[in-house]
C-alpha positions as CSV (number, residue, x, y, z in Angstrom):
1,X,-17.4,21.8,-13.7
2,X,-15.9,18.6,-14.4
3,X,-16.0,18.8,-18.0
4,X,-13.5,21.9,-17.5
5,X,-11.3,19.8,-15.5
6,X,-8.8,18.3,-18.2
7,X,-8.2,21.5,-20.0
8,X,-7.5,23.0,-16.8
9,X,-4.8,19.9,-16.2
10,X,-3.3,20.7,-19.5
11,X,-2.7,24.3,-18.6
12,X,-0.3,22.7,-16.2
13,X,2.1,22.2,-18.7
14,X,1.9,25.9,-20.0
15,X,5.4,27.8,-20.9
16,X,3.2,30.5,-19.4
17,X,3.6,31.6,-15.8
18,X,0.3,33.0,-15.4
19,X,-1.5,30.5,-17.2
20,X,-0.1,27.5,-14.9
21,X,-1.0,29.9,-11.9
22,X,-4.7,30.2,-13.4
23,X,-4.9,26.8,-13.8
24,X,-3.6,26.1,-10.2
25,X,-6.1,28.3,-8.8
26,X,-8.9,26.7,-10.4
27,X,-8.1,23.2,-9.7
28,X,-7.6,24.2,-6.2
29,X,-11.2,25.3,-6.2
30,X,-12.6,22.4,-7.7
31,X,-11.1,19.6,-6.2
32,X,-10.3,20.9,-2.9
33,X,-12.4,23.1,-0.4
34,X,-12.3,24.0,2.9
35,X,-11.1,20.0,3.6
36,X,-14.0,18.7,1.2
37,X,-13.2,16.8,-1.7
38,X,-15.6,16.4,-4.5
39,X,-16.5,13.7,-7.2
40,X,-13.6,14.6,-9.4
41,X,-10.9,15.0,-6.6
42,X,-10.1,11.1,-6.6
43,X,-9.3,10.7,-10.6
44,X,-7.5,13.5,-11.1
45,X,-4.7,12.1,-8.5
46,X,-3.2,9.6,-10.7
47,X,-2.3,12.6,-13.4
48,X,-1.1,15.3,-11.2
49,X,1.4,12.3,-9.8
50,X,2.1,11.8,-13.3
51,X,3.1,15.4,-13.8
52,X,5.3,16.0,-11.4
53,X,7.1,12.3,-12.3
54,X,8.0,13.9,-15.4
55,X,11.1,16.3,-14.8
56,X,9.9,18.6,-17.5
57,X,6.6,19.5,-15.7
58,X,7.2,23.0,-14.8
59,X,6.5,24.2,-11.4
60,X,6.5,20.2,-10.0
61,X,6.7,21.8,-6.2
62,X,3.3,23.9,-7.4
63,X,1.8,21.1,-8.2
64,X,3.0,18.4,-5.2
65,X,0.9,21.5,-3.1
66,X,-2.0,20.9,-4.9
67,X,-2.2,17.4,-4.6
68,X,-1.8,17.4,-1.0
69,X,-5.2,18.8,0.4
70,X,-6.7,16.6,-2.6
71,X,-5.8,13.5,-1.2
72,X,-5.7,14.7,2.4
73,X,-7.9,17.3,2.9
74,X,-7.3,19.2,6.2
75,X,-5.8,15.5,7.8
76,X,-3.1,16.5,10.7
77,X,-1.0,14.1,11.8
78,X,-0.7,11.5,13.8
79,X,-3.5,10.5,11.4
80,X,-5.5,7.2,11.1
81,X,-7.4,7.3,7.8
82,X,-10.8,6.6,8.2
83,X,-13.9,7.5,6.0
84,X,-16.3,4.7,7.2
85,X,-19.1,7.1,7.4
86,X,-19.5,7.4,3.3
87,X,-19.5,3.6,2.9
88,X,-23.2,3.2,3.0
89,X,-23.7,5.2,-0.2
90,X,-24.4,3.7,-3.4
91,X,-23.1,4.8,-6.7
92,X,-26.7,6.1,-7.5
93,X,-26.4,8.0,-3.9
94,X,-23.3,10.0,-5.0
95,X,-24.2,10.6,-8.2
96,X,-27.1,12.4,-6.5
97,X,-25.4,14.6,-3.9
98,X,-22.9,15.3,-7.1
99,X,-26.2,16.9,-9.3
100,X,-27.9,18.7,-6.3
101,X,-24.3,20.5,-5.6
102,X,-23.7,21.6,-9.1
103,X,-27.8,21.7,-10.4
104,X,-30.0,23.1,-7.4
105,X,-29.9,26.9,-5.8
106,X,-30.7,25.2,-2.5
107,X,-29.4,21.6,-1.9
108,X,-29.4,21.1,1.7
109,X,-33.1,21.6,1.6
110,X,-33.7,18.7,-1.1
111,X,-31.8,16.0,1.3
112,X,-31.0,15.4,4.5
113,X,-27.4,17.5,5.6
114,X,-26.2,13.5,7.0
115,X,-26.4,12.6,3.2
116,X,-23.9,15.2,1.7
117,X,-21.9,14.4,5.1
118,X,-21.9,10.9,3.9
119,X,-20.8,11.4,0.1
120,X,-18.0,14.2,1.8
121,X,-17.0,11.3,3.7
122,X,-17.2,8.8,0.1
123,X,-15.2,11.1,-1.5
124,X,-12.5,11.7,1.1
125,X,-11.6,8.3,1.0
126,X,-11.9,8.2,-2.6
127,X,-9.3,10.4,-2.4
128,X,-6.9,9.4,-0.2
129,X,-7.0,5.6,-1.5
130,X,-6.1,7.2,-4.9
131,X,-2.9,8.8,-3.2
132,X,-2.2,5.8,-1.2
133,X,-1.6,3.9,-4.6
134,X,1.0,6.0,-5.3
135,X,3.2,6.0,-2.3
136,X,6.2,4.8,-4.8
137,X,6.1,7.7,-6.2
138,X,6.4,9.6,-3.7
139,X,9.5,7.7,-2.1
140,X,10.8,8.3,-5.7
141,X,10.4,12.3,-5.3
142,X,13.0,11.4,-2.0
143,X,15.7,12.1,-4.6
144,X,14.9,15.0,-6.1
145,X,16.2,18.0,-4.7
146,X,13.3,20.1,-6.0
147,X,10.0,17.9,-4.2
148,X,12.0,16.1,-1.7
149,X,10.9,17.9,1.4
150,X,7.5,17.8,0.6
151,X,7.6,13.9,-0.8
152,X,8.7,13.3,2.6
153,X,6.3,15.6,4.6
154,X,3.2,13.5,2.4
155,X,4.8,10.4,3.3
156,X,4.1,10.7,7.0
157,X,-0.1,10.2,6.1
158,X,0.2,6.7,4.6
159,X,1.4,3.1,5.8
160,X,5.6,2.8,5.5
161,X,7.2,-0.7,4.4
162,X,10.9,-1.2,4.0
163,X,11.1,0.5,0.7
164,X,9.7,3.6,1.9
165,X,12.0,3.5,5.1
166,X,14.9,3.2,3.1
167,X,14.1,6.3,0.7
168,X,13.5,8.5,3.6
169,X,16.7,7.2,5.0
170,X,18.5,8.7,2.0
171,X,16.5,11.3,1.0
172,X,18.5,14.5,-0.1
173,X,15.9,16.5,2.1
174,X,17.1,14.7,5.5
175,X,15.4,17.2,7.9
176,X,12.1,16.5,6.0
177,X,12.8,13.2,6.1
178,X,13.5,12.8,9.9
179,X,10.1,14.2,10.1
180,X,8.8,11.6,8.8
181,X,10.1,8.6,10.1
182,X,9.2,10.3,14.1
183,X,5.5,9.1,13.3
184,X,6.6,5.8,12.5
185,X,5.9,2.8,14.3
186,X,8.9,0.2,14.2
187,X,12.1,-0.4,11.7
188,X,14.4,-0.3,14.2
189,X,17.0,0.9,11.7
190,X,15.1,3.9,12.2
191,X,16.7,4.9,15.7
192,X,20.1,4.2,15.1
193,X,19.7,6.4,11.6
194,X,18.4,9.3,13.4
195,X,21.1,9.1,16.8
196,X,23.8,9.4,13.7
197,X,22.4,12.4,12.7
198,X,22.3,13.9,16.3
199,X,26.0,14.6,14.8
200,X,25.3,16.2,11.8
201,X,26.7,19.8,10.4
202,X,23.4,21.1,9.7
203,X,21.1,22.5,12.9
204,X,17.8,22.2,11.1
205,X,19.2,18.0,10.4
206,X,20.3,17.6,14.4
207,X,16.7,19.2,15.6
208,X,14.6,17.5,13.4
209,X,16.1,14.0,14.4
210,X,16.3,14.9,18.1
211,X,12.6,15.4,17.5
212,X,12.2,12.3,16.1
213,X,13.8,10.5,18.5
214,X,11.3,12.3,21.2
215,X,8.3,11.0,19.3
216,X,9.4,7.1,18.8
217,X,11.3,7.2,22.1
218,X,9.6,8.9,24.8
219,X,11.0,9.3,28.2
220,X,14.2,7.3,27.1
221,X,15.2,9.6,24.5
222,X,19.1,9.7,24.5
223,X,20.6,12.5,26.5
224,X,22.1,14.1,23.6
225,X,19.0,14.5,21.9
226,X,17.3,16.2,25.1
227,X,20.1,18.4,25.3
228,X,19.7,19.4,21.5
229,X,15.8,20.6,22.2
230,X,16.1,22.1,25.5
231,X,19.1,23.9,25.0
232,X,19.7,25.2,21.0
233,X,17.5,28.1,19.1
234,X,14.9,26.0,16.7
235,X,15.3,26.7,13.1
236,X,12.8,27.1,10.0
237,X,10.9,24.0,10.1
238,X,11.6,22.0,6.6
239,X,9.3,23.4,3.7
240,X,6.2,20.9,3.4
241,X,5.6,21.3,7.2
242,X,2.9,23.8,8.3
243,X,4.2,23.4,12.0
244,X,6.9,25.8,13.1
245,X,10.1,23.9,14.6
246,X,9.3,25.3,17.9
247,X,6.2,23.6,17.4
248,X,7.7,20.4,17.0
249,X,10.3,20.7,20.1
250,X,7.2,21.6,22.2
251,X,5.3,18.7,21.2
252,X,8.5,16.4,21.5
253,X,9.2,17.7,24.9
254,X,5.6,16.4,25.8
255,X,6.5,13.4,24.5
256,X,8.9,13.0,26.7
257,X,7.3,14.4,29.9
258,X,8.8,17.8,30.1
């Protein structure tokens, strides 16, 4: 399967519709299922990042979805990354699991299930490390109208520093962004950036950093900010987020102890 793996990564680039969509489908399949990643999953990171760096990848957004549950697998946040239970496999050990997958009829009765456990585990961190070396990337994407809210919905997995901070902060997707920066831990810049936008035109904007403010905040969440989730409709959530904005009130309103 893996041999297939850069012509299938070439497709991407198609003129063709239905031949990116083909190609989509089958990487999805390969790399990515039901929250397992395999032995390929980690180096093909690096080139879908690549692809949608390039404005004239079509269908970047397609491919920011794909590269999600690649390096993330079925992770919800909050999320603390850990894959500890793969590091006792050797490079012989993986190589292993990898031929009894794609070579025998029945592999779980030719090794122990804690084995392929272990090398699910190897590879999800694989995985994620590989994304995690791109995070400048992805604060780049901030920018561009067309990945912005899901470059901001990825960014909540991995560690922030200033740079990342101050992407989100002026990130053309602000709802996205405010997301975000609620599962962050510090920069106060952060609270006084998010009571400003308590102000904003835009509901969805106003929601999403009332939420915010619930989640780094608590119980001394402004009162303006409590009076923005108890009292107005929710919106759409921001695309990127599989959480509905209800969703998100409830939970800050927990936070908060409502």
């Amino acid at each position: 399967m893996a041999v297939d793996v850069p012509d299938r990564l070439r497709m991407l680039r198609s003129p063709s519709a239905t031949t990116r969509g083909t190609a989509l489908s089958w990487l999805s399949g390969a790399l990515y299922q039901q929250g397992s990643r395999w032995s390929a999953s980690a180096a093909v990171v690096p080139i879908l990042v690549a692809l949608v760096d390039d404005p004239d990848t079509p269908d970047r957004e397609s491919i920011v979805s794909l590269l999600h549950p690649i390096v993330l697998g079925d992770a919800a946040l909050p999320f603390t990354p850990d894959f500890s239970a793969g590091d006792a496999l050797s490079t012989e050990d993986l190589a292993e699991v990898a031929r009894l997958l794609s070579e025998s009829k029945n592999p779980f009765d030719e090794a122990p299930a804690e084995y392929f456990l272990a090398a699910a585990a190897r590879w999800a961190g694989d995985a994620y490390r590989a994304g995690e070396a791109h995070v400048s990337s992805y604060a780049g994407w901030l920018s561009d109208p067309l990945v912005a809210a899901q470059a901001a919905e990825f960014l909540a997995y991995f560690p922030a520093d200033d740079r990342t901070v101050d992407a989100l902060l002026g990130s053309v997707a602000p709802a996205s962004a405010n997301l975000t920066l609620g599962y962050l831990d510090g920069f106060p810049s952060v609270d006084k950036h998010l009571t400003e936008l308590l102000d904003a035109p835009a509901l969805d904007v106003r929601m999403t950093a009332a939420v915010a403010l619930a989640f780094r905040l608590g119980a001394e969440l402004p009162g303006q900010a409590l009076d923005l989730l108890v009292d107005e409709k929710p919106p759409p959530a921001p695309p990127g987020w599989d959480r509905s904005m209800r969703g998100f009130v409830t939970l800050a309103l927990r936070r908060v102890g409502l």
